[in-house]
C-alpha positions in Angstrom: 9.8 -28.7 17.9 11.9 -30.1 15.3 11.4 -34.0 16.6 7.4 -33.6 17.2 5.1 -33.7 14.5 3.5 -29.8 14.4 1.1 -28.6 15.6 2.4 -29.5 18.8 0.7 -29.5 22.2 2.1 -28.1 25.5 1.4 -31.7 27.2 3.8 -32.7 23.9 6.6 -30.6 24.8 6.3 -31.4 28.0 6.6 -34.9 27.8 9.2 -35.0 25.2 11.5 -32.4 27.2 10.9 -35.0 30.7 11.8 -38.2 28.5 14.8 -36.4 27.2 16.0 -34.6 30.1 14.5 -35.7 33.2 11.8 -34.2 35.8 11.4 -30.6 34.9 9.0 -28.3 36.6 5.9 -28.0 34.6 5.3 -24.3 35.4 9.1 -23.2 33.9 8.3 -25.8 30.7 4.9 -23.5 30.1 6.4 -20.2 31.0 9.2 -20.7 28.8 6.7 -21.7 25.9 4.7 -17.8 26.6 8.1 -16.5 26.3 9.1 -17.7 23.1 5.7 -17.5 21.0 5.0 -14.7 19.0 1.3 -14.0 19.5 0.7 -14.9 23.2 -0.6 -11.5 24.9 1.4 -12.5 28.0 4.7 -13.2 26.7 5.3 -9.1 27.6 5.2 -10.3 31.8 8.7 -11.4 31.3 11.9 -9.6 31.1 12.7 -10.9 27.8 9.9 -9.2 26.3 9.8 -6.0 28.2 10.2 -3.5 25.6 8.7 -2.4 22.2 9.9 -4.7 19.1 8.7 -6.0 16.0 9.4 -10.5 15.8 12.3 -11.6 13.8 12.8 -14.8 12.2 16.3 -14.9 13.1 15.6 -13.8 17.0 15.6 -16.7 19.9 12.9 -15.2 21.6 10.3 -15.8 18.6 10.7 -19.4 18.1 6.6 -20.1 18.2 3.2 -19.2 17.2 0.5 -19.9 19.2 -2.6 -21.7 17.0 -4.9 -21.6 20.1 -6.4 -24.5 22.5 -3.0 -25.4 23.8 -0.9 -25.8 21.0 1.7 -24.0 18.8 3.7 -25.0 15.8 7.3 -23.2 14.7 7.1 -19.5 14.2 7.3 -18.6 10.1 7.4 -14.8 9.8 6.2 -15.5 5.7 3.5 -17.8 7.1 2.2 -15.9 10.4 3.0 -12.4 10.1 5.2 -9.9 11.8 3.9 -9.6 15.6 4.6 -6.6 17.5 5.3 -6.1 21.1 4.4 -2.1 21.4 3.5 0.9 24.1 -0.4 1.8 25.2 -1.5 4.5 25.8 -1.2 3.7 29.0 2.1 2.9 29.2 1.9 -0.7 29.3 2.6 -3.3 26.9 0.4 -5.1 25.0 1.0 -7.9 22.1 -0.6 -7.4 18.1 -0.1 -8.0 14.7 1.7 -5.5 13.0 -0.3 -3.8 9.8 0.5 -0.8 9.3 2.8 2.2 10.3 1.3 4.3 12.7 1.9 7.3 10.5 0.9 6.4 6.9 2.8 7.7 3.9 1.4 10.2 1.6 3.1 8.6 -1.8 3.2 10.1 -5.2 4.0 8.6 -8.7 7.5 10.1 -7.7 8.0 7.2 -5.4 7.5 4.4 -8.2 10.9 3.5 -8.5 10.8 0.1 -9.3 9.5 -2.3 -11.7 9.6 -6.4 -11.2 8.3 -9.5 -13.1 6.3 -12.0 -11.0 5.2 -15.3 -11.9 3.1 -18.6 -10.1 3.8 -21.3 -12.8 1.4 -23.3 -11.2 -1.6 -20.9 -10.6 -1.3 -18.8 -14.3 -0.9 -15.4 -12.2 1.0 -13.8 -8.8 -0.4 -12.6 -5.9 -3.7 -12.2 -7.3 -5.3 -14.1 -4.4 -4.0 -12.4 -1.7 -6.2 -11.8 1.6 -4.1 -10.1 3.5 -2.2 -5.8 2.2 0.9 -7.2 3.9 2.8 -10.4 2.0 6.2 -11.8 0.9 7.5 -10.8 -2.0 9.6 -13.7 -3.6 13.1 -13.1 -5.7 15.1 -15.8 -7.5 17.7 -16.9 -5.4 20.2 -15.2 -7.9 18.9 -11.9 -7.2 19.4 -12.8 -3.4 21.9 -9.5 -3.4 19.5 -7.6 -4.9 16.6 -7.9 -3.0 17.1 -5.1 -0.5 17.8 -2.8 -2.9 14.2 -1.1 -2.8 13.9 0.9 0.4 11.2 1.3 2.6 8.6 3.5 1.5 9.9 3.4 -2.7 7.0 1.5 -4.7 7.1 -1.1 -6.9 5.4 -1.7 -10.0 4.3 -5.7 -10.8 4.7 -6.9 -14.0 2.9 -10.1 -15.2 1.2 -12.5 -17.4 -2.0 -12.8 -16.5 -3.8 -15.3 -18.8 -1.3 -14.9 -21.1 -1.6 -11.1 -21.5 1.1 -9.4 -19.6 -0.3 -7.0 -17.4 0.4 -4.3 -14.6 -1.4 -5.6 -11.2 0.2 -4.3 -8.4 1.6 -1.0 -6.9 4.1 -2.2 -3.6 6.2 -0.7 -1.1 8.6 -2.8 1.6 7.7 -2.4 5.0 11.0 -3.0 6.6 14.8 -4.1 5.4 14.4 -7.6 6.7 15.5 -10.5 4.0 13.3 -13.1 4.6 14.5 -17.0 3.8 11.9 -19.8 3.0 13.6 -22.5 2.9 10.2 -24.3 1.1 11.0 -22.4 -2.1 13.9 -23.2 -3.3 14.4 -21.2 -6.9 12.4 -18.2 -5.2 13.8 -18.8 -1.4 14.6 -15.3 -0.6 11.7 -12.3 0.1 10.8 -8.9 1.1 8.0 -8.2 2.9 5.9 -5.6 1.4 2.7 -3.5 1.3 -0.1 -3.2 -1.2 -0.5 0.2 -2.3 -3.0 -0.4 -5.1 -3.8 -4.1 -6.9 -5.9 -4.8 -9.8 -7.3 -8.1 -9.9 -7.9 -10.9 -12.2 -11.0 -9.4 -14.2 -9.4 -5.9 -13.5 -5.8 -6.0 -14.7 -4.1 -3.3 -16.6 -3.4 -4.5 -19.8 0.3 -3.1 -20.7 -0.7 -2.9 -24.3 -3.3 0.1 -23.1 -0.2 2.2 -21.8 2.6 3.8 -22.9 4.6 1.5 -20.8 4.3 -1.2 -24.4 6.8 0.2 -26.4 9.0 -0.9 -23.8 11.0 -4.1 -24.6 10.1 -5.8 -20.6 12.6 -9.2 -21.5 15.5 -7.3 -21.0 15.1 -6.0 -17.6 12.2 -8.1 -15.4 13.2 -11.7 -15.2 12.4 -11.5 -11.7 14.6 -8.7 -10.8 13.7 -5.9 -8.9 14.4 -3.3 -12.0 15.6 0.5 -10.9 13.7 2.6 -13.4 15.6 5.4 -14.1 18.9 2.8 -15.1 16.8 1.9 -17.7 18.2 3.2 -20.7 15.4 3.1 -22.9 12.8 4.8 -20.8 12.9 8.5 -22.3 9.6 9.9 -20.3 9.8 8.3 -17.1 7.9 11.4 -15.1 4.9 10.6 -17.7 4.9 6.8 -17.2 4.8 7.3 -14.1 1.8 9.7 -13.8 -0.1 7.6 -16.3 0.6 4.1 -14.4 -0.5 6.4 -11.6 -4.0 6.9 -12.8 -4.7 3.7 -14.4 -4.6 2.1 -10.6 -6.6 5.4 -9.7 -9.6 2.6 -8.9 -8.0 -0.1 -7.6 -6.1 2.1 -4.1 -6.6 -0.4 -1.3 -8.3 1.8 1.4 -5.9 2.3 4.0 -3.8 4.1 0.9 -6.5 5.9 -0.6 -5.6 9.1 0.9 -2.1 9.3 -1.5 -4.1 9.4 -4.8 -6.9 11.7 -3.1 -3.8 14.2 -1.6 -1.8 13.9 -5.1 -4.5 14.4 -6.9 -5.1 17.7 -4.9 -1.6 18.5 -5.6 -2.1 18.7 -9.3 -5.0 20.6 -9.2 -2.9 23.4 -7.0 -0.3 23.2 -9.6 -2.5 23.9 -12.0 -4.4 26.8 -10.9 -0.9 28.4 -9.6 1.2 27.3 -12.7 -1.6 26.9 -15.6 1.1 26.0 -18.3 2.8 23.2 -16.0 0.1 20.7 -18.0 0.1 17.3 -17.6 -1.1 16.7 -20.9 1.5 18.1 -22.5 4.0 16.3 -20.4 6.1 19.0 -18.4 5.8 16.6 -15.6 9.6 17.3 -14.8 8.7 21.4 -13.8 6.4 20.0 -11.2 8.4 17.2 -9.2 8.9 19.3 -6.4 5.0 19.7 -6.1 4.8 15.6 -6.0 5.6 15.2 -2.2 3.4 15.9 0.3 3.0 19.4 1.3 0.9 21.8 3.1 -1.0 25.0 1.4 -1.7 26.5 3.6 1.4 27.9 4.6 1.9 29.2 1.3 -1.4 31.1 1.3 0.8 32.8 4.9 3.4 33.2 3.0 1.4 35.1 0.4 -1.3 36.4 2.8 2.1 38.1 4.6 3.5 39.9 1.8 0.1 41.2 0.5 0.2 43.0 3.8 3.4 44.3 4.3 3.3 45.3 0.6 6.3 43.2 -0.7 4.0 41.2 -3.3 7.2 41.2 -5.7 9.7 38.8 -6.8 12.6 38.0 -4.7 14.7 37.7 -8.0 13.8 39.9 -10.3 11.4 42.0 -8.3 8.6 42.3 -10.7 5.5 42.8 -9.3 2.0 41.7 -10.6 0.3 43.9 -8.5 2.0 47.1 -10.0 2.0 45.5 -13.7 -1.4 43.9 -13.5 -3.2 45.0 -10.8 -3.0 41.5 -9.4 -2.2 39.9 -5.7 -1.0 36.8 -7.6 2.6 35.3 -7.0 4.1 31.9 -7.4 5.6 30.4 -4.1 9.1 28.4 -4.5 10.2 26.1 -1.8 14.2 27.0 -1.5 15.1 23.4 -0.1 13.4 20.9 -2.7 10.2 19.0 -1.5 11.4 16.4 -3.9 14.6 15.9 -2.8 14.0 15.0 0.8 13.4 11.1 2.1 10.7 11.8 4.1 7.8 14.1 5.9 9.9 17.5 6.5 8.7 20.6 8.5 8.1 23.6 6.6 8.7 27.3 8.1 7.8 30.3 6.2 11.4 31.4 5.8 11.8 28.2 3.8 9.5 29.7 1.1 10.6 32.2 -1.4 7.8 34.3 -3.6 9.0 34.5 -7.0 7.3 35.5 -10.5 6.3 32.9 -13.3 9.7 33.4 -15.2 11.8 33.2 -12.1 10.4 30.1 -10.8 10.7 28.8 -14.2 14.9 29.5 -14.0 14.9 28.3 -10.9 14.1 25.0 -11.8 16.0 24.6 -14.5 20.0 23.1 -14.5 22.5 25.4 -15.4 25.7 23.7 -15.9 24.3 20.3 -14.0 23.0 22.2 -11.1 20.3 24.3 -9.6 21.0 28.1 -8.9 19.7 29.2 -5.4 17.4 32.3 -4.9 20.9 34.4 -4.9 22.7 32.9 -7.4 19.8 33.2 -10.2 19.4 37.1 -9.1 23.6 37.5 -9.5 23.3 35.7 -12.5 20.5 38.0 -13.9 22.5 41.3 -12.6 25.8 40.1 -14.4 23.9 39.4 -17.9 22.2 42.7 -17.8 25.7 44.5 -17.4 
């Protein structure tokens, strides 16, 4: 492939490998060509490609990419995509080009935990003209060692000048921990490949002077880097930024990633009918991060539903009880192993929840001496003030 001029032609590889190296069957010359390209749909007949995997740039069995009527050219992961040998239903293999993961994340303004500056000197904006949710995301070569440094399913926040006006445009998230190398970009050589979670475009950009986010000074910490947020020493309110970026993308959700604003936004409404003075407005964001991940209510209304009647509506620190005070089957539910604090999707049992009054839940969320007291703890701790 390297000595023919691409696209190439079977017949071309053919003839160049007999001129080379003698008479060589024609049938092993084509079968070794299915083997090796990416997109053929019967590459998965031989052994080589007899299990479920995602191409590689680096692999020897993805060397090409098949461009149709006969002829392939060399297999660019940044130009044609990741292809994806994977399991039917049936059992069987089969050969497509991988999107999306089969279970979608639920994100949050939790998972923004990035920030990067982007730049097309030549076009006047970034990634504006995309086609396709799944691209490259380009680093200078000097932040080659940082470029893996955002993990699958974190987002990133793009930063950029768009006719002159710096501007928000994209919410991101890396698809897998694969450093990609183009070799055709020189000062921005190295890439990630990533996900569009939400993107503004060029009539729709968020103007950074419209947020909060513009009484931060953005020259010290986005020349191309990808920026951890919470390093950043002059970011005070980071929940809040975070919520407000949130909702100024609330419009621009690619479809496929609706359902995370729709569920979060769900989420706060919860929080606010069970916690009326966690308000957003007024910033408490902090109370409520361990609402912010995906969870599932109606195992708390069990939870509730299950006390109610077996007459232990009552906190399981203090054990105050709205119904004897008030009159009221009203509780708050506390989940004893942090929501927040887990990297993924977790299963939730009852046992894992703990009914607790407004003041409770309250202590229980906030550090004492740098940490978090457990159910136990906070109840000890109340016993041994009272004495």
């Amino acid at each position: 492939m390297d000595h023919l001029q691409s696209p190439v032609s079977y017949s071309d590889i053919r003839n160049y490998i007999n001129e080379k190296w003698g008479d060589v069957n024609k049938n092993t010359i084509i079968a070794q060509i299915i083997v090796l390209t990416v997109n053929h749909k019967s590459r998965i007949h031989y052994p080589e490609n007899q299990k479920p995997r995602l191409s590689k740039a680096d692999s020897k069995y993805d060397l090409l990419y098949y461009l149709g009527r006969g002829k392939v050219e060399k297999y660019n992961s940044i130009l044609h995509g990741v292809w994806e040998i994977y399991q039917t239903t049936n059992n069987s293999l089969a050969i497509r080009e991988y999107h999306e993961e089969k279970e979608s994340k639920v994100y949050t303004p939790a998972d923004i935990r990035w920030i990067k500056n982007v730049t097309n000197s030549e076009a006047g904006e970034a990634y504006l003209d995309l086609t396709k949710n799944i691209f490259p995301l380009h680093f200078p070569e000097k932040h080659k060692s940082n470029a893996l440094s955002p993990k699958v399913g974190e987002i990133i926040l793009l930063y950029q000048k768009v006719d002159s006006i710096p501007a928000f445009t994209h919410l991101v998230s890396p698809i897998d921990d694969e450093l990609l190398d183009d070799a055709e970009r020189p000062r921005f050589r190295y890439a990630r490949r990533v996900k569009i979670i939400a993107k503004a475009d060029k009539s729709n950009f968020i103007p950074v002077v419209d947020t909060s986010w513009r009484k931060l000074k953005f020259g010290g910490f986005t020349q191309g880097n990808a920026c951890q947020l919470d390093h950043i020493a002059q970011i005070r309110n980071l929940d809040e930024l975070k919520l407000e970026i949130w909702h100024f993308f609330s419009e621009y959700f690619i479809p496929t990633e609706r359902k995370s604003f729709d569920v979060f936004e769900t989420m706060l409404q919860s929080v606010d009918l069970d916690v009326p003075e966690l308000s957003v407005n007024e910033g408490k964001l902090k109370l409520i991060t361990h609402y912010i991940k995906e969870r599932n209510p109606i195992i708390v209304r069990e939870k509730k539903k299950q006390a109610i009647q077996n007459n232990i509506l009552y906190c399981e620190v203090c054990s105050f009880s709205f119904k004897g005070t008030y009159d009221a089957e009203y509780i708050e539910c506390h989940h004893i192993n942090p929501i927040s604090e887990s990297n993924g999707e977790i299963e939730t049992m009852l046992s894992d929840l703990a009914l607790v009054c407004a003041n409770c839940h309250r202590m229980l969320h906030k550090m004492h001496n740098n940490r978090y007291l457990t159910i136990e703890q906070l109840r000890e701790r109340m016993i041994s003030l009272r004495k």
